[in-house]
Backbone atoms as SQL, in Angstrom:
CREATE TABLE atoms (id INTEGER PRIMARY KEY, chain TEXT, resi INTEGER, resn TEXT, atom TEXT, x REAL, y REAL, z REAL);
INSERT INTO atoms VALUES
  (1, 'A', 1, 'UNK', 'N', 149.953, 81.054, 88.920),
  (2, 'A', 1, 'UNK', 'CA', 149.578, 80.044, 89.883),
  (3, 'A', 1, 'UNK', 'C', 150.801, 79.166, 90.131),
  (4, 'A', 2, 'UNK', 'N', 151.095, 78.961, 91.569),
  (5, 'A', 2, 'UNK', 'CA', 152.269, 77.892, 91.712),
  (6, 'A', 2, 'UNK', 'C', 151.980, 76.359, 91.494),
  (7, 'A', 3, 'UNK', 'N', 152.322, 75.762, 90.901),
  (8, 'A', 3, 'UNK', 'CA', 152.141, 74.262, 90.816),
  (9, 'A', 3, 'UNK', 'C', 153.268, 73.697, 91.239),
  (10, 'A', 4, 'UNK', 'N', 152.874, 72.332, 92.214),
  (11, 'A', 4, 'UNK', 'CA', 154.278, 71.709, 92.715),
  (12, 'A', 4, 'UNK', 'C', 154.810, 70.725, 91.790),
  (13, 'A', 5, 'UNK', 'N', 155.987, 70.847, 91.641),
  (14, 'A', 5, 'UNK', 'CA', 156.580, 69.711, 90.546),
  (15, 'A', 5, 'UNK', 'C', 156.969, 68.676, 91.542),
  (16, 'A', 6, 'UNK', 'N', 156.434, 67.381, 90.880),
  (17, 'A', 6, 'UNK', 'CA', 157.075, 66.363, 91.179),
  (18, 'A', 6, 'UNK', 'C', 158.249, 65.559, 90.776),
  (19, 'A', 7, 'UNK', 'N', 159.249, 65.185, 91.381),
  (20, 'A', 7, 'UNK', 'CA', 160.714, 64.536, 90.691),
  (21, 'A', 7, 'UNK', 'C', 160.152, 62.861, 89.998),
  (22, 'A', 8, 'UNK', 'N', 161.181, 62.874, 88.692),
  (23, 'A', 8, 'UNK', 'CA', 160.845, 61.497, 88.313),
  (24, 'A', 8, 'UNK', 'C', 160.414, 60.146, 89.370),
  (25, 'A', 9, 'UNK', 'N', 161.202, 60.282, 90.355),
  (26, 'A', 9, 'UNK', 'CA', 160.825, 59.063, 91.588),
  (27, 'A', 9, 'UNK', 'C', 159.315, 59.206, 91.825),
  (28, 'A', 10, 'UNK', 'N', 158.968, 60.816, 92.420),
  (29, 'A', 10, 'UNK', 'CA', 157.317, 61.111, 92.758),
  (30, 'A', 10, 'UNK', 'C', 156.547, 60.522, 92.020),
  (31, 'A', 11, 'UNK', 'N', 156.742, 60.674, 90.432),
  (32, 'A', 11, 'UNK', 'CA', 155.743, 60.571, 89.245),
  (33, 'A', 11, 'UNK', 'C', 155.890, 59.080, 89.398),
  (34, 'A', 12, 'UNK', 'N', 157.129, 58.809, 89.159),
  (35, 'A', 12, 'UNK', 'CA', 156.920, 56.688, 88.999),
  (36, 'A', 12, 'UNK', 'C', 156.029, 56.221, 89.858),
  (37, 'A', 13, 'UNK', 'N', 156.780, 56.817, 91.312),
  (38, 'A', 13, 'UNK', 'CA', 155.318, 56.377, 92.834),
  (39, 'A', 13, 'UNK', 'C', 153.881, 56.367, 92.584),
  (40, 'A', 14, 'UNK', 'N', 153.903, 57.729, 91.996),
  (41, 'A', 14, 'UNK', 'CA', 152.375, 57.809, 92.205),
  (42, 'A', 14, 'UNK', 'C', 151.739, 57.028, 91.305),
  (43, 'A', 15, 'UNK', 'N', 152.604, 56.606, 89.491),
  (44, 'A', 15, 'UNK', 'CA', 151.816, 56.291, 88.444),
  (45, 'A', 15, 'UNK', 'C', 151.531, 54.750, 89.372),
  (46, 'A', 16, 'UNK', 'N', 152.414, 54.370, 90.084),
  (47, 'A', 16, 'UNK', 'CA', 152.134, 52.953, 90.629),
  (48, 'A', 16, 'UNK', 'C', 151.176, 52.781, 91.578),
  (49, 'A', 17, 'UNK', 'N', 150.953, 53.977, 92.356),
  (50, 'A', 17, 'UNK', 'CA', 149.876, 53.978, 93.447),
  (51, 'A', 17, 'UNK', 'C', 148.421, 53.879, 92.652),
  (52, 'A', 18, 'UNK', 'N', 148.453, 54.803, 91.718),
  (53, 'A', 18, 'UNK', 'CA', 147.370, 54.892, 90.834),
  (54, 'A', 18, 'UNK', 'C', 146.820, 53.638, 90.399),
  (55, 'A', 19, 'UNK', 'N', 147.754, 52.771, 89.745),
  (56, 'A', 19, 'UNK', 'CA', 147.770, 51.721, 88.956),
  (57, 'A', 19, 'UNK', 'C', 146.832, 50.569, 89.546),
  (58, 'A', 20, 'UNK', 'N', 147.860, 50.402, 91.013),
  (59, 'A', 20, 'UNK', 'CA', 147.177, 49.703, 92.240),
  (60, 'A', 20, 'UNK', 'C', 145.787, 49.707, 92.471),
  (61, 'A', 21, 'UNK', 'N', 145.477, 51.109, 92.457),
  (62, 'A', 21, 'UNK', 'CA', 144.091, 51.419, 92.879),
  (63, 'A', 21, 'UNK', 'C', 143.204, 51.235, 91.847),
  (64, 'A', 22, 'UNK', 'N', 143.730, 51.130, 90.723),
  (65, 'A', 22, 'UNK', 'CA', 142.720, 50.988, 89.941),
  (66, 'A', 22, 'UNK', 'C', 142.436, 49.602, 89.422),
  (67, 'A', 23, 'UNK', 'N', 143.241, 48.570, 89.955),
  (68, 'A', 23, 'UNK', 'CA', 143.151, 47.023, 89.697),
  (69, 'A', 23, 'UNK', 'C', 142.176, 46.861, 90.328),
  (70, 'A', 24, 'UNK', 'N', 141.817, 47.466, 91.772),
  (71, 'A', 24, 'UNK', 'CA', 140.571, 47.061, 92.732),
  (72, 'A', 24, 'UNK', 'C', 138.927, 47.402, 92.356),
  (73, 'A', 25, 'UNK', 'N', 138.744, 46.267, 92.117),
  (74, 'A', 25, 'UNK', 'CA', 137.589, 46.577, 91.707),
  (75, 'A', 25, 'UNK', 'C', 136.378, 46.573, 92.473),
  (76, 'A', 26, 'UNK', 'N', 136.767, 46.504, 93.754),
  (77, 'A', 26, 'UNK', 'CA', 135.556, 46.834, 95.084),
  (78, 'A', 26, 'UNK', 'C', 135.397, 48.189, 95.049),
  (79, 'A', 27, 'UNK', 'N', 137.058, 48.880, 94.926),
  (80, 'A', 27, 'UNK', 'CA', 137.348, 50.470, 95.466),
  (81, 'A', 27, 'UNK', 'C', 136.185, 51.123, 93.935),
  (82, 'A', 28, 'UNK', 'N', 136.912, 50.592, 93.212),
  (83, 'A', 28, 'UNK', 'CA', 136.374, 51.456, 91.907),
  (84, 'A', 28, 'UNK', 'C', 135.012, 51.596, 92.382),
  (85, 'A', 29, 'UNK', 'N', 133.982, 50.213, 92.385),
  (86, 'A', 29, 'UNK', 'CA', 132.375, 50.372, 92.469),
  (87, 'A', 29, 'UNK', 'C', 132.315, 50.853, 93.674),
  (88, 'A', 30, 'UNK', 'N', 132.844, 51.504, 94.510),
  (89, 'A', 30, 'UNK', 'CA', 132.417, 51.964, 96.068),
  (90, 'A', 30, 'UNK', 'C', 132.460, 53.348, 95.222),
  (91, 'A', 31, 'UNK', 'N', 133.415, 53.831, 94.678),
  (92, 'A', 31, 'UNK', 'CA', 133.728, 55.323, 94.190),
  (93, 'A', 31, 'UNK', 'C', 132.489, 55.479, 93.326),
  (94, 'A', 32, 'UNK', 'N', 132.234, 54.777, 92.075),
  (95, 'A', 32, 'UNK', 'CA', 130.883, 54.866, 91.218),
  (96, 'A', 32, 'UNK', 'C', 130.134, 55.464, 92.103),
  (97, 'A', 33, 'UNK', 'N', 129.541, 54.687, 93.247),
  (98, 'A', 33, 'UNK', 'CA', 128.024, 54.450, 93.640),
  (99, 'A', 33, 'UNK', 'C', 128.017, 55.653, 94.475),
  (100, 'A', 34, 'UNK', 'N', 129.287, 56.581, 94.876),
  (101, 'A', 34, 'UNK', 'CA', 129.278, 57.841, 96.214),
  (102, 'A', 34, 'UNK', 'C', 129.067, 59.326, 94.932),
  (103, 'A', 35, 'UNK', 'N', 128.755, 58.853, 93.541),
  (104, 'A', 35, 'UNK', 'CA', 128.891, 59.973, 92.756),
  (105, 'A', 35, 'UNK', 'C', 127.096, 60.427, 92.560),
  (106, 'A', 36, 'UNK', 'N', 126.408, 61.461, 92.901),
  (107, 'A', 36, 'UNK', 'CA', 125.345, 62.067, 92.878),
  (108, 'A', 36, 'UNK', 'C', 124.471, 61.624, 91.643),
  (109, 'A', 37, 'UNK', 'N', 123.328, 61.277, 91.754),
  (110, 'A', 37, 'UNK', 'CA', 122.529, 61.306, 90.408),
  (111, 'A', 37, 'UNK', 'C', 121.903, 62.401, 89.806),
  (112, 'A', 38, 'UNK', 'N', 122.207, 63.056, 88.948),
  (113, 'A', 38, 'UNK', 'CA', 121.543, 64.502, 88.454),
  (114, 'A', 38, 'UNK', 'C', 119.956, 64.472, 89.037),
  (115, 'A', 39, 'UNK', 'N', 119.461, 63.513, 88.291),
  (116, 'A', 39, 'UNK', 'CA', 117.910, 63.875, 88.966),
  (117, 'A', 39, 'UNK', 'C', 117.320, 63.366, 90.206),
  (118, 'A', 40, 'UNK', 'N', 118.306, 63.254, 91.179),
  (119, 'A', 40, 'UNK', 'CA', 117.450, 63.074, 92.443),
  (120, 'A', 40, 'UNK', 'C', 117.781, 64.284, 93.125),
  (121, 'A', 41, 'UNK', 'N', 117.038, 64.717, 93.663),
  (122, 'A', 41, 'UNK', 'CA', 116.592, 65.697, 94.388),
  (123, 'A', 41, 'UNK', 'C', 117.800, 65.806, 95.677),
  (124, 'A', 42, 'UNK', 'N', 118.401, 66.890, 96.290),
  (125, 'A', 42, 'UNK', 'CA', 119.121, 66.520, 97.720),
  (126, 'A', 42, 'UNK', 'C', 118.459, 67.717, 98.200),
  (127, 'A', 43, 'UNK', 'N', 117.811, 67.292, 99.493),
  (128, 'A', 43, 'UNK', 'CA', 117.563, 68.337, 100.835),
  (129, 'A', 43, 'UNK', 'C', 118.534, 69.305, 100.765),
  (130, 'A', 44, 'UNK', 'N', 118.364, 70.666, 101.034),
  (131, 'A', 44, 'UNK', 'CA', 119.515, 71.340, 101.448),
  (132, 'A', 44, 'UNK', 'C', 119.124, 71.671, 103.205),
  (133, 'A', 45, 'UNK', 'N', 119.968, 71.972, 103.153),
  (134, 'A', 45, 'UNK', 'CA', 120.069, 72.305, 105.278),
  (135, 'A', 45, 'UNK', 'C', 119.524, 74.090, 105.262),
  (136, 'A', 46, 'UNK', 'N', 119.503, 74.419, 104.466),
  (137, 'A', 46, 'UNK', 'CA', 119.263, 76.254, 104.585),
  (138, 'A', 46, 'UNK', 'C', 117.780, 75.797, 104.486),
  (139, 'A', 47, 'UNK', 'N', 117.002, 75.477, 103.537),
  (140, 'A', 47, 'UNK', 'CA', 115.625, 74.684, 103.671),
  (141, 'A', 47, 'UNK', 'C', 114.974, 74.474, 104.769),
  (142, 'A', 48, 'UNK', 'N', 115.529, 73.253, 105.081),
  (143, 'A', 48, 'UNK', 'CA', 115.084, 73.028, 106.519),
  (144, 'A', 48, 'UNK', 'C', 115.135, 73.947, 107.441),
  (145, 'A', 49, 'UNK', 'N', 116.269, 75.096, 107.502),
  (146, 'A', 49, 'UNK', 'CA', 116.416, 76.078, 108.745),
  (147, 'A', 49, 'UNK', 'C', 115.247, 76.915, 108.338),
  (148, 'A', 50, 'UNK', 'N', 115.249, 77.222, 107.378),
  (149, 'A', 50, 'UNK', 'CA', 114.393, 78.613, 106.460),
  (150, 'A', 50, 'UNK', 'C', 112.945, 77.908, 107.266),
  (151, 'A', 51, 'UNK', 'N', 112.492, 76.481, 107.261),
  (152, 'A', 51, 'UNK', 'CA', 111.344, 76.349, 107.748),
  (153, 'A', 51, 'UNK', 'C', 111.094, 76.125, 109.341),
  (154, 'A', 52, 'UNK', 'N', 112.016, 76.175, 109.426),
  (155, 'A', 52, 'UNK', 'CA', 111.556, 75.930, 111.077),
  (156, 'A', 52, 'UNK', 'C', 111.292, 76.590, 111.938),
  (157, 'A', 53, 'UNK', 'N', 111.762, 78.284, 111.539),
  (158, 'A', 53, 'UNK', 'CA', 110.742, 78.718, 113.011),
  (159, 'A', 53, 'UNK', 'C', 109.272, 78.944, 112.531),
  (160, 'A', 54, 'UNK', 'N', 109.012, 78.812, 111.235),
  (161, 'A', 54, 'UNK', 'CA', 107.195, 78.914, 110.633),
  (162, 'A', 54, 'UNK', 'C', 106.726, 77.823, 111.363),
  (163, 'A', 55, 'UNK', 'N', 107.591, 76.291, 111.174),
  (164, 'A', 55, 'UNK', 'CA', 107.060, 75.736, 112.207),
  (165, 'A', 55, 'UNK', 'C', 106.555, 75.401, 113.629),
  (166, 'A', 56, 'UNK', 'N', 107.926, 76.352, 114.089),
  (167, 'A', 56, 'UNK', 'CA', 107.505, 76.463, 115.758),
  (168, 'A', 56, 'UNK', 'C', 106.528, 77.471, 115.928),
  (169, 'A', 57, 'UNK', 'N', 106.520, 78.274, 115.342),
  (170, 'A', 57, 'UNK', 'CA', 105.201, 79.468, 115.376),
  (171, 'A', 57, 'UNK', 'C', 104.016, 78.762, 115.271),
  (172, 'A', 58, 'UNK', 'N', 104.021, 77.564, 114.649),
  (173, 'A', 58, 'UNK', 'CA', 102.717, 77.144, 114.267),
  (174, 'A', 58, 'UNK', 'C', 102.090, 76.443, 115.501),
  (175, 'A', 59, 'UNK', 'N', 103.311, 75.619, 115.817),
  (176, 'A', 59, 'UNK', 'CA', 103.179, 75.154, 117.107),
  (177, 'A', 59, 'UNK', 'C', 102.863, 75.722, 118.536),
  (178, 'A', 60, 'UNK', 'N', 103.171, 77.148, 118.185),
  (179, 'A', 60, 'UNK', 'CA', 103.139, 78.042, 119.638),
  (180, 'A', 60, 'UNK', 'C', 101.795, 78.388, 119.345),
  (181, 'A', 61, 'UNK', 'N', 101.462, 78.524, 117.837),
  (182, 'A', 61, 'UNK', 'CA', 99.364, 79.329, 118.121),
  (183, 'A', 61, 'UNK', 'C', 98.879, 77.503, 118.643),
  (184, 'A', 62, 'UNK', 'N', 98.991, 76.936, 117.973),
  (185, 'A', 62, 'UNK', 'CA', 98.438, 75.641, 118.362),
  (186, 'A', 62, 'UNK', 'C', 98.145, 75.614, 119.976),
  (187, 'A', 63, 'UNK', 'N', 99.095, 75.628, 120.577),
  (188, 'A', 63, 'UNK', 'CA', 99.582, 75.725, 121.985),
  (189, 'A', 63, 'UNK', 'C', 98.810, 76.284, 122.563),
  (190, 'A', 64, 'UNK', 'N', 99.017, 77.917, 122.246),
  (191, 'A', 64, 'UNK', 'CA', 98.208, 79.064, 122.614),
  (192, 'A', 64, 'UNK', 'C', 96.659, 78.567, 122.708),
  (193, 'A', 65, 'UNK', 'N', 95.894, 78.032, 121.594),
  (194, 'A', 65, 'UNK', 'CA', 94.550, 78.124, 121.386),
  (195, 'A', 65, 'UNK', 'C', 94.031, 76.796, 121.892),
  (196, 'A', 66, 'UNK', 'N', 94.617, 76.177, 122.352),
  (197, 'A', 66, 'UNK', 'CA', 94.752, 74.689, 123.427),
  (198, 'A', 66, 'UNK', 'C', 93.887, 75.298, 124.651),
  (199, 'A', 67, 'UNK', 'N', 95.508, 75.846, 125.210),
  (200, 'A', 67, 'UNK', 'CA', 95.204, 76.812, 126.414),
  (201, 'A', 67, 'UNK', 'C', 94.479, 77.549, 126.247),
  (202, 'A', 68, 'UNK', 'N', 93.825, 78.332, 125.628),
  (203, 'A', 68, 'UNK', 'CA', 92.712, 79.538, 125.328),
  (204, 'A', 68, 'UNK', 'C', 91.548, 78.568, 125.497),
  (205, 'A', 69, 'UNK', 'N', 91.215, 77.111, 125.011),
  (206, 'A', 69, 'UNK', 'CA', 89.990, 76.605, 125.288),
  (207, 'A', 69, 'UNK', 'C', 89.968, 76.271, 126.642),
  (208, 'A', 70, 'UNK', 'N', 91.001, 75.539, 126.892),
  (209, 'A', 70, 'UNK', 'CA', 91.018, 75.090, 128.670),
  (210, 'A', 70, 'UNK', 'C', 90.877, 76.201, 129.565),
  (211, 'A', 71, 'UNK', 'N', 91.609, 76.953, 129.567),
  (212, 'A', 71, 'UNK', 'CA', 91.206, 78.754, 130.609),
  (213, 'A', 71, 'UNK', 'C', 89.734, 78.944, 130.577),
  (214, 'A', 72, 'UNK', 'N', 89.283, 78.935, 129.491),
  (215, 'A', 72, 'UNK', 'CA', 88.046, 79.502, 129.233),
  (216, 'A', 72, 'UNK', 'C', 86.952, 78.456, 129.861),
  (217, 'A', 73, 'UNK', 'N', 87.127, 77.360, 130.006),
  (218, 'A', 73, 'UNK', 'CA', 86.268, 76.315, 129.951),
  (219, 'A', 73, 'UNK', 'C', 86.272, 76.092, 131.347),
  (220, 'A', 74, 'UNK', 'N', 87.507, 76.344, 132.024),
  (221, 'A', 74, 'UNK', 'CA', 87.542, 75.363, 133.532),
  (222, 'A', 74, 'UNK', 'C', 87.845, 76.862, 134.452),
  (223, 'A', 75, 'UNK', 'N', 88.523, 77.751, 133.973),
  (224, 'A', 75, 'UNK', 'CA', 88.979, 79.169, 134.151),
  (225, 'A', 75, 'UNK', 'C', 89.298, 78.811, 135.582),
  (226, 'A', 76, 'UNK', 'N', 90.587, 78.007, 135.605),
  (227, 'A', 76, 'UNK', 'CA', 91.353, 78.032, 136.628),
  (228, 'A', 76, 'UNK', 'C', 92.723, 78.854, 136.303),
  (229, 'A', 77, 'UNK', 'N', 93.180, 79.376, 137.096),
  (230, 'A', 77, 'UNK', 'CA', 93.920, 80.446, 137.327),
  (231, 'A', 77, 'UNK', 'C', 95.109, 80.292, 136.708),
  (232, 'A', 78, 'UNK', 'N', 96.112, 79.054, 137.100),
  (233, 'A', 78, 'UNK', 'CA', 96.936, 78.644, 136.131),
  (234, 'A', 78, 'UNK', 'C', 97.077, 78.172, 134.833),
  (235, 'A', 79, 'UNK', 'N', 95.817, 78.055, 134.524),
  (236, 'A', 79, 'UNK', 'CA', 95.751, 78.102, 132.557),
  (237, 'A', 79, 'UNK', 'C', 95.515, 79.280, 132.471),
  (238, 'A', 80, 'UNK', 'N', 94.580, 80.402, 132.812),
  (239, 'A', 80, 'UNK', 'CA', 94.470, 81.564, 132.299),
  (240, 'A', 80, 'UNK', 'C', 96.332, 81.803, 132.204),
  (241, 'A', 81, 'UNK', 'N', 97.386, 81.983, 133.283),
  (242, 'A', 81, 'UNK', 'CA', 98.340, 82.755, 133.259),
  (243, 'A', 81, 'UNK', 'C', 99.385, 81.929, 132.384),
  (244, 'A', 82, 'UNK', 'N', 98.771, 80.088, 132.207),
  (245, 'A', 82, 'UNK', 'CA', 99.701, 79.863, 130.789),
  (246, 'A', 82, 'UNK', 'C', 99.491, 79.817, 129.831),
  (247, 'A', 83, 'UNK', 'N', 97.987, 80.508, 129.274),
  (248, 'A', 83, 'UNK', 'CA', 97.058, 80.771, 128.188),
  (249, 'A', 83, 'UNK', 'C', 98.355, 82.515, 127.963),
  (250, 'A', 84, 'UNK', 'N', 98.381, 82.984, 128.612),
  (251, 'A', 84, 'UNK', 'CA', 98.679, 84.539, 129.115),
  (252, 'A', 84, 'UNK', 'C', 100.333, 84.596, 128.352),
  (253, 'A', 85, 'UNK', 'N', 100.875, 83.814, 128.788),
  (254, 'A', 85, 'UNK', 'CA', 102.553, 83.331, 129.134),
  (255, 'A', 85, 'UNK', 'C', 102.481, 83.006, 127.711),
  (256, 'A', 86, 'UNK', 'N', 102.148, 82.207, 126.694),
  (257, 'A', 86, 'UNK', 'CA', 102.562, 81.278, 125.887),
  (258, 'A', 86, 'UNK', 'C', 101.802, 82.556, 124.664),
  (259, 'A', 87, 'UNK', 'N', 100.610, 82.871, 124.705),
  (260, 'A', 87, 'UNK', 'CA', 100.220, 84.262, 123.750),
  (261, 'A', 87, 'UNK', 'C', 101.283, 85.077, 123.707),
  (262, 'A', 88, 'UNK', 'N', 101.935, 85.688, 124.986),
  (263, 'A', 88, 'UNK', 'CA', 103.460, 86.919, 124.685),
  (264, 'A', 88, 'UNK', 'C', 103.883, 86.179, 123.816),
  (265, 'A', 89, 'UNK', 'N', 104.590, 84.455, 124.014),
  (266, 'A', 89, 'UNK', 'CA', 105.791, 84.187, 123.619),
  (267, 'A', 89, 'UNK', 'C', 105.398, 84.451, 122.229),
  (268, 'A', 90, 'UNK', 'N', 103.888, 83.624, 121.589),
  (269, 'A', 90, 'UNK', 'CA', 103.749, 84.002, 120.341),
  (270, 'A', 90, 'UNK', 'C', 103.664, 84.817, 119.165),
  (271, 'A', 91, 'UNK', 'N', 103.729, 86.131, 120.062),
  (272, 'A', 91, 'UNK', 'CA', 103.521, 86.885, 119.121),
  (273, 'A', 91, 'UNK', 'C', 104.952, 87.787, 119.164),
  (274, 'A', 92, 'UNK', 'N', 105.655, 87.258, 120.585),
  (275, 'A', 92, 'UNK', 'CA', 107.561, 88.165, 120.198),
  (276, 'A', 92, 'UNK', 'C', 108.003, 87.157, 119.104),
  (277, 'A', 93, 'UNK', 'N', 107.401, 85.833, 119.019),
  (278, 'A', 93, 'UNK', 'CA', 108.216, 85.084, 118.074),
  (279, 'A', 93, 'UNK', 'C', 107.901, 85.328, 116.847),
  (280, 'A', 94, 'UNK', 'N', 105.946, 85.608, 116.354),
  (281, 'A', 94, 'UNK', 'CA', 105.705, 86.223, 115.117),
  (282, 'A', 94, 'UNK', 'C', 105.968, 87.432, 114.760),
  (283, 'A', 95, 'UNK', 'N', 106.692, 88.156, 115.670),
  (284, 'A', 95, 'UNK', 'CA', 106.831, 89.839, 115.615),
  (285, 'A', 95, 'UNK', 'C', 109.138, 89.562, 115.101),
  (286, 'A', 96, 'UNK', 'N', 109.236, 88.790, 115.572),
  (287, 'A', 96, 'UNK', 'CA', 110.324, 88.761, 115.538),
  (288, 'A', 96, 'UNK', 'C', 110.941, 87.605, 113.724),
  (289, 'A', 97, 'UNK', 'N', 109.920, 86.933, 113.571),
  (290, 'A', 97, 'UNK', 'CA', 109.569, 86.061, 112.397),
  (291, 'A', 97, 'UNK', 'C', 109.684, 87.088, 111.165),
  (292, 'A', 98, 'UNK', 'N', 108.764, 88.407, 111.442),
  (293, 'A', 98, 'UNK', 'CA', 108.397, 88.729, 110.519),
  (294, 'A', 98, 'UNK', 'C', 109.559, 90.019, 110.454),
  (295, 'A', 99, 'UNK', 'N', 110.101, 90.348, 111.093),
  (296, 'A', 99, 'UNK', 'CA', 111.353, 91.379, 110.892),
  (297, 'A', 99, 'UNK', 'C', 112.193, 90.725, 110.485),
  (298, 'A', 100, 'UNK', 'N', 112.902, 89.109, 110.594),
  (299, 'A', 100, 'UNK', 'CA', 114.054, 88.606, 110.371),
  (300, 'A', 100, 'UNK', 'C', 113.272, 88.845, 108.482),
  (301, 'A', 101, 'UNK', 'N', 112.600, 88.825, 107.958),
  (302, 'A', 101, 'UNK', 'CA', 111.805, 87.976, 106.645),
  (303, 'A', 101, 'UNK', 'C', 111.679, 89.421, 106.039),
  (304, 'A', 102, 'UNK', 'N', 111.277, 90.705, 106.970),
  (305, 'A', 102, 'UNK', 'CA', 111.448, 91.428, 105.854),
  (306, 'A', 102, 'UNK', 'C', 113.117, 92.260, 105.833),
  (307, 'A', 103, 'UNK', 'N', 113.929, 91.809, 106.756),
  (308, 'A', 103, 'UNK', 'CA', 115.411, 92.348, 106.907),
  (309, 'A', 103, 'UNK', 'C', 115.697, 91.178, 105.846),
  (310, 'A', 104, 'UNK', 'N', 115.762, 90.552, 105.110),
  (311, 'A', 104, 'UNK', 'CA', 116.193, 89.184, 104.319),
  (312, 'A', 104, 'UNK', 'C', 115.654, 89.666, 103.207),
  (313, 'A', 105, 'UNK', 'N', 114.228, 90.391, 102.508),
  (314, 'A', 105, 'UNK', 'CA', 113.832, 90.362, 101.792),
  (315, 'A', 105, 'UNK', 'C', 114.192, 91.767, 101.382),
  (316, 'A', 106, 'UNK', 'N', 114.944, 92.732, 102.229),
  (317, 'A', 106, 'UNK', 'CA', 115.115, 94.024, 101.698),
  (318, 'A', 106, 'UNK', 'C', 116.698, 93.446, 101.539),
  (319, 'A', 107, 'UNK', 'N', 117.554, 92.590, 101.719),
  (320, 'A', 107, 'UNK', 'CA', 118.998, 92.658, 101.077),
  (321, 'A', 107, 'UNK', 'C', 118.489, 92.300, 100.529),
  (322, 'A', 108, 'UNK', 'N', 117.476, 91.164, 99.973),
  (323, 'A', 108, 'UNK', 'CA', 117.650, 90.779, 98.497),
  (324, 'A', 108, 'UNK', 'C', 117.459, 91.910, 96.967),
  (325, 'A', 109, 'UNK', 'N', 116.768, 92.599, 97.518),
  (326, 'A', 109, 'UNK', 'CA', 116.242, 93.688, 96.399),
  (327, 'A', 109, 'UNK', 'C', 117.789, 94.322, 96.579),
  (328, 'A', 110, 'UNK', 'N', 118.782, 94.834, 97.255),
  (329, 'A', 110, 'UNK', 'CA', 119.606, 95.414, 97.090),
  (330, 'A', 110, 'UNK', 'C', 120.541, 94.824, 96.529),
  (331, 'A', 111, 'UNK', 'N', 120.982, 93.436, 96.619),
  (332, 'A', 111, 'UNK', 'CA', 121.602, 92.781, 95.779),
  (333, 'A', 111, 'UNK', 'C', 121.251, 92.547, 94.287),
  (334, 'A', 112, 'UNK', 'N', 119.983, 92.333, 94.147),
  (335, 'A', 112, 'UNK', 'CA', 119.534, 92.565, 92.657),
  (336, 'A', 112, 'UNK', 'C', 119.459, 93.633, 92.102),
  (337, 'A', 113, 'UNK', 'N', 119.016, 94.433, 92.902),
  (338, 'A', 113, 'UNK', 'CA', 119.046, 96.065, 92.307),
  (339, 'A', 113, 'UNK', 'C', 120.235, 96.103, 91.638);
């Protein structure tokens, strides 16, 4: 591994920059308080992605079965065809949900395998 050497001048600089910084005692407690607590919990962002199209799916039957009561009830022409419209979308999105989940769940067995 290459390591850069520093010349006696570098090392004096820096032991003094160091020194500096560590007289401050605002800097120090700003540095403390940005260091993680083991037991609190942090969100991860893959989480949140991992849930969100279950959520929009949920939202699209919701949607769907909205419109499925209104068509049915008033059976005017333009809810039937956005009762019609919004059912495709739901089920390319649960058809498409469920291939991303089992293409994800067959690398995993191959990686463990």
């Amino acid at each position: 591994m290459d390591e850069a050497r520093l010349s006696a001048h570098e090392r004096r600089v820096l032991a003094e920059i160091e020194e500096q910084l560590n007289q401050d005692a605002s800097l120090a407690r700003r540095l403390r308080t940005m260091r993680r607590t083991p037991g609190l919990p942090v969100p991860s962002l893959a989480g949140i992605r991992r849930r969100l199209p279950s959520l929009g799916l949920v939202a699209l039957g919701v949607m769907t079965l909205a419109l499925l009561v209104l068509a049915v009830d008033t059976e005017a022409p333009g809810l039937i065809w956005a009762f019609a419209s919004v059912w495709v979308l739901t089920l390319v999105t649960a058809l498409l949900l469920a291939l991303r989940r089992a293409k994800r769940r067959r690398a995993e067995t191959r990686t463990d395998g």
